[in-house]
N, CA, C and O of each residue as an XYZ file, in Angstrom:
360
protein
N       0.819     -1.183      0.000
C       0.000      0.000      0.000
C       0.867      1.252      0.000
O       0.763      1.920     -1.029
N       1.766      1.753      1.003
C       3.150      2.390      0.925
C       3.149      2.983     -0.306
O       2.950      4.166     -0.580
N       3.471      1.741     -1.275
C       4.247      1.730     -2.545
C       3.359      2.077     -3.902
O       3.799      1.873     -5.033
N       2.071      2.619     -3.634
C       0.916      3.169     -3.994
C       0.565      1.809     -5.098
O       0.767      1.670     -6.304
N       0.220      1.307     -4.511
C       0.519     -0.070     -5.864
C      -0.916     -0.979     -5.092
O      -1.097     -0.988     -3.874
N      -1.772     -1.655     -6.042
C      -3.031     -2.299     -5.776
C      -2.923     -3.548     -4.865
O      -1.966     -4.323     -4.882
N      -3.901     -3.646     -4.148
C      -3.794     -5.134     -3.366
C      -4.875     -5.855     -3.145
O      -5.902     -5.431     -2.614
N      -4.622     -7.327     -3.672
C      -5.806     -8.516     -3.273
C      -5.972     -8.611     -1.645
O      -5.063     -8.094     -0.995
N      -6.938     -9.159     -1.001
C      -6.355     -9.643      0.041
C      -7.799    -10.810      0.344
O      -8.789    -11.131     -0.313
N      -7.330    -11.121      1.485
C      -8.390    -11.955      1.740
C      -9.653    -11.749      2.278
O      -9.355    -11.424      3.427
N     -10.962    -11.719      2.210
C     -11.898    -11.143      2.791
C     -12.072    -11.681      4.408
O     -12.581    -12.763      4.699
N     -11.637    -10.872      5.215
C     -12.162    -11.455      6.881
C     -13.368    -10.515      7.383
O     -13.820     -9.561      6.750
N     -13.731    -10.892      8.434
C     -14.815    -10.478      9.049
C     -14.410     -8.835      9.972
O     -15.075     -7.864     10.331
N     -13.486     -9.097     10.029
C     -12.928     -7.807     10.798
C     -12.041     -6.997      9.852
O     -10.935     -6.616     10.236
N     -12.424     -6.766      8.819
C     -11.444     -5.831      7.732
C     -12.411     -4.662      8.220
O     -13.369     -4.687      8.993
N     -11.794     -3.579      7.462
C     -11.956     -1.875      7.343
C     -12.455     -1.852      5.834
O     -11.916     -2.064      4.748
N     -13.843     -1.466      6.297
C     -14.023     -1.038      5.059
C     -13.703     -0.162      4.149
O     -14.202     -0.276      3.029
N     -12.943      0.734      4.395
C     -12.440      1.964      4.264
C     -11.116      1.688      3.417
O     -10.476      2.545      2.809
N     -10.865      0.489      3.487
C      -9.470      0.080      3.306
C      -9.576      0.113      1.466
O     -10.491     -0.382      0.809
N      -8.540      0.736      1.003
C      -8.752      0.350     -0.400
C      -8.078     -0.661     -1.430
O      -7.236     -0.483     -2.310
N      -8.737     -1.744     -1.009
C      -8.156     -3.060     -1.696
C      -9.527     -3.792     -2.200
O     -10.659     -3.656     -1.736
N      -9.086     -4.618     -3.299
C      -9.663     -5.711     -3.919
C      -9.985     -7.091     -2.863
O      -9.112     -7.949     -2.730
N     -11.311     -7.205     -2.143
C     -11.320     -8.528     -1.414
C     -11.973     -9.234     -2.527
O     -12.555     -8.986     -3.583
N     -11.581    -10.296     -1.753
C     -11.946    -11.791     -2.294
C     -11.845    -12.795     -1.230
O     -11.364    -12.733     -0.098
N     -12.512    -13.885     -1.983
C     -12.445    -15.227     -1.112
C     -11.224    -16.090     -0.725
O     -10.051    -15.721     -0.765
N     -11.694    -17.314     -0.338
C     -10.163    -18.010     -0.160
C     -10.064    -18.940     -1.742
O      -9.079    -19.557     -2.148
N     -11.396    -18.797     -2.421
C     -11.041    -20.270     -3.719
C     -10.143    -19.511     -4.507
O      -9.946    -18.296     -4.460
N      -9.516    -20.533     -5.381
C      -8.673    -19.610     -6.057
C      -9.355    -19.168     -7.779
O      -8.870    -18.459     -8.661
N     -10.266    -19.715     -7.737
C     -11.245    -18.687     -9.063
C     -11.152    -17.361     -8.354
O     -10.647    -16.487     -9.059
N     -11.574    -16.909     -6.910
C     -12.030    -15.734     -7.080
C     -10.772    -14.904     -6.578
O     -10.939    -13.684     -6.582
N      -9.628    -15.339     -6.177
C      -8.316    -14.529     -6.190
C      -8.069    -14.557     -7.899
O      -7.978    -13.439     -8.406
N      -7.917    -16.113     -9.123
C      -7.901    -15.287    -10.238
C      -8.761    -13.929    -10.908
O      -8.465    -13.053    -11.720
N      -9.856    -14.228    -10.184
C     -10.615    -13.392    -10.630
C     -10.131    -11.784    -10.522
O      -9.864    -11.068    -11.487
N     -10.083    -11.386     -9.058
C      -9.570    -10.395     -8.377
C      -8.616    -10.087     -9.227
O      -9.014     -9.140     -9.904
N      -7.039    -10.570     -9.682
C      -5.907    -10.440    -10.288
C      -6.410    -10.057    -11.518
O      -5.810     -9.126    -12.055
N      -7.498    -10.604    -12.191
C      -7.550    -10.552    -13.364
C      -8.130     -9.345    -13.857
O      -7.565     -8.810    -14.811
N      -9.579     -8.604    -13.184
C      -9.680     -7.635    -12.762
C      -8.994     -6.674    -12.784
O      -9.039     -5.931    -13.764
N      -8.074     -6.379    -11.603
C      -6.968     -5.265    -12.033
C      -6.096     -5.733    -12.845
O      -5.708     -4.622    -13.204
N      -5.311     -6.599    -13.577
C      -4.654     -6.789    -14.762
C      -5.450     -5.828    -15.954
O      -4.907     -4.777    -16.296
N      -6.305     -6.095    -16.354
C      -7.326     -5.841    -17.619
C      -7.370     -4.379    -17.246
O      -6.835     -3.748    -18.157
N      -7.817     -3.520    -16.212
C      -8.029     -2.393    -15.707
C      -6.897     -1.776    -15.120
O      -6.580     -1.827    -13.932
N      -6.136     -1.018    -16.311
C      -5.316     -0.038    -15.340
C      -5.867      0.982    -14.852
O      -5.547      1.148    -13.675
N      -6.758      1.950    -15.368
C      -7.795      2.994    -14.596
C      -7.766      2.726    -12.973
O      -7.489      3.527    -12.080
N      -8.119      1.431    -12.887
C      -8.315      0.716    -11.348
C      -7.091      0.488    -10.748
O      -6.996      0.819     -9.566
N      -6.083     -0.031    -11.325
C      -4.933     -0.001    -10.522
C      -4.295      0.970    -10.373
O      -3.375      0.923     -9.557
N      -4.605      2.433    -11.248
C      -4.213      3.254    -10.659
C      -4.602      4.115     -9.871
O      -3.912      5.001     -9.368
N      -6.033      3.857     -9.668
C      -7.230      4.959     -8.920
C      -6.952      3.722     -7.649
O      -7.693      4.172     -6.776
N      -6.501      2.804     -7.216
C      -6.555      1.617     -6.336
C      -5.151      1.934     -5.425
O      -5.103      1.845     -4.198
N      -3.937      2.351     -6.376
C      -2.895      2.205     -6.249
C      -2.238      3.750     -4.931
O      -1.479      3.907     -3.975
N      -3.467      4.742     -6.046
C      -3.059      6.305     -5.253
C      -4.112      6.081     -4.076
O      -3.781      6.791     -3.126
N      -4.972      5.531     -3.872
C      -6.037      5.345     -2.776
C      -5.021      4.968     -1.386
O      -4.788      5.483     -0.292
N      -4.581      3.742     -2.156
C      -4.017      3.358     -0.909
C      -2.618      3.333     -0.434
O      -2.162      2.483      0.332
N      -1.711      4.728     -1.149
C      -0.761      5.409     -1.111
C      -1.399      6.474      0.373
O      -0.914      6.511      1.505
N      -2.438      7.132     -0.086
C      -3.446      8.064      0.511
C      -3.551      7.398      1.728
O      -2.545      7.708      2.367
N      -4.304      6.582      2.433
C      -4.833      5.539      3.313
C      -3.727      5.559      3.825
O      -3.668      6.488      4.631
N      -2.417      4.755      3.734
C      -0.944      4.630      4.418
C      -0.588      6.471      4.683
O      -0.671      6.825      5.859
N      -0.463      6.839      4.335
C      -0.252      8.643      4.706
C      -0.878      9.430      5.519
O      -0.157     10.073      6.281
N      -2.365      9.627      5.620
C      -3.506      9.468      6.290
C      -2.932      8.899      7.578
O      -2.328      9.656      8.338
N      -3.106      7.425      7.913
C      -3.626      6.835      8.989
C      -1.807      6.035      9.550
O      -1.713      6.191     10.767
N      -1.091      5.629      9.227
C       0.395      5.602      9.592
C       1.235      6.623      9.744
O       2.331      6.290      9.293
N       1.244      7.737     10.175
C       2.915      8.743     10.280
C       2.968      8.411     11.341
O       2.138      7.826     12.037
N       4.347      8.901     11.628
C       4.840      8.655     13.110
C       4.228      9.377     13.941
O       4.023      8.801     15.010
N       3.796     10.578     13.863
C       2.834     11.630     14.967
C       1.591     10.520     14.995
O       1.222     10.165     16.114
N       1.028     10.040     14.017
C      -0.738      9.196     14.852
C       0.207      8.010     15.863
O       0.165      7.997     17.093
N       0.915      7.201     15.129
C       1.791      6.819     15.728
C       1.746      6.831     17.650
O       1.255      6.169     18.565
N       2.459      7.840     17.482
C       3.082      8.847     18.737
C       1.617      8.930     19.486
O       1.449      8.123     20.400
N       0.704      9.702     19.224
C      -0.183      9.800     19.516
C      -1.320      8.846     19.991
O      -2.179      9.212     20.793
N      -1.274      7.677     19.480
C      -1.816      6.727     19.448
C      -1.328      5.961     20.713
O      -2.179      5.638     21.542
N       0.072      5.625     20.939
C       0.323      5.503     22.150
C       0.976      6.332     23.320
O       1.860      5.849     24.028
N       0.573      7.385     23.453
C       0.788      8.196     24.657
C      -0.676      8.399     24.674
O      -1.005      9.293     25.454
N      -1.852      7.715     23.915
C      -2.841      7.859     24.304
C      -3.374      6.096     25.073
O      -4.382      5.816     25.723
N      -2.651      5.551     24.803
C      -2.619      4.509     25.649
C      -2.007      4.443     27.282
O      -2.428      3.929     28.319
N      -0.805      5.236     26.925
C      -0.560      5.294     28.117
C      -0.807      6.099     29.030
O      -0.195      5.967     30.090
N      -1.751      7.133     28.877
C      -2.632      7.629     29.655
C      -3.796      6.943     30.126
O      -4.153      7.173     31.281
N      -4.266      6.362     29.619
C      -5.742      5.131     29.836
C      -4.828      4.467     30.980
O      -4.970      4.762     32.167
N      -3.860      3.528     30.506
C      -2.932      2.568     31.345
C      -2.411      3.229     32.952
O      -2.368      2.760     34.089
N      -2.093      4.443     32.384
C      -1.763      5.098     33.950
C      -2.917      5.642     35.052
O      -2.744      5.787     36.262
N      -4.324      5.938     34.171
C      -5.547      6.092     34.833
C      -6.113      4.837     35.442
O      -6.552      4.732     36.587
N      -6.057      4.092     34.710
C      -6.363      2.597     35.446
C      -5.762      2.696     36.438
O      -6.342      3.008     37.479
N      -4.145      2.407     36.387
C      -3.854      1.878     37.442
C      -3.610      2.404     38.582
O      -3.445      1.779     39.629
N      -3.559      4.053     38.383
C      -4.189      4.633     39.725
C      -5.248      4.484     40.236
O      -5.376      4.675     41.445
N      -6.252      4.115     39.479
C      -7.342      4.110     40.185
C      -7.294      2.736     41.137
O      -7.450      2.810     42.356
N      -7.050      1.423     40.410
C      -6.420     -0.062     41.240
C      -5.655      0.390     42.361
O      -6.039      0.257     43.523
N      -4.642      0.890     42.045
C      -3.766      1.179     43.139
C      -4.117      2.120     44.021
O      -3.743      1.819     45.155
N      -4.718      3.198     43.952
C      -4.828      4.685     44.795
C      -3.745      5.493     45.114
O      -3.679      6.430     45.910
N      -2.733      4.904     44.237
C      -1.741      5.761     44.119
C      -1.699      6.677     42.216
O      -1.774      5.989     41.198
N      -1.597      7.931     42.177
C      -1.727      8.208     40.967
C      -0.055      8.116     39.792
O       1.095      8.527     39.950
N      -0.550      7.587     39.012
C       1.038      7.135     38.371
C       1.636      5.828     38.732
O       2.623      5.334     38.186
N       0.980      5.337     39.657
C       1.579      4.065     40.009
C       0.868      2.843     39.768
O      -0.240      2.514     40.191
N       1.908      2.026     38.801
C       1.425      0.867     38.354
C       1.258     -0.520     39.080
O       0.782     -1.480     38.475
């Protein structure tokens, strides 16, 4: 995705819909299918490709990153003051 370049993947129950990739099943008709799809369609692999160039840029830098866990470790340190009754202490 990074590499602004299209991706199959497997369809699970807990994907992002948001995500911009080609799902499919596990048979392998419908991964040829998928491949075959964007093969035939460059329009799509390239409207597929900058999507999820976009998506990785968006939702990975190092600040959400960063952010993402010093927002954990605020939750983690509220907990465990509250367990403990000491504040900051784990």
């Amino acid at each position: 995705m990074a590499c602004a370049k299209p991706l199959v993947a497997y369809q699970t129950a807990e994907h992002d819909p948001h995500t911009p990739v080609v799902r499919c099943g596990d048979s392998v008709s419908e991964w040829r299918d998928a491949l075959e799809i964007l093969l035939k369609d460059e329009g799509l692999r390239s409207k597929l490709g900058s999507a999820s160039r976009q998506f990785v840029e968006d939702r990975h830098t190092w600040k959400k990153t960063v952010d993402l866990m010093m927002d954990s470790v605020k939750v983690a340190t509220q907990n465990s003051s509250e367990i403990s009754g000491n504040p900051g202490v784990f």
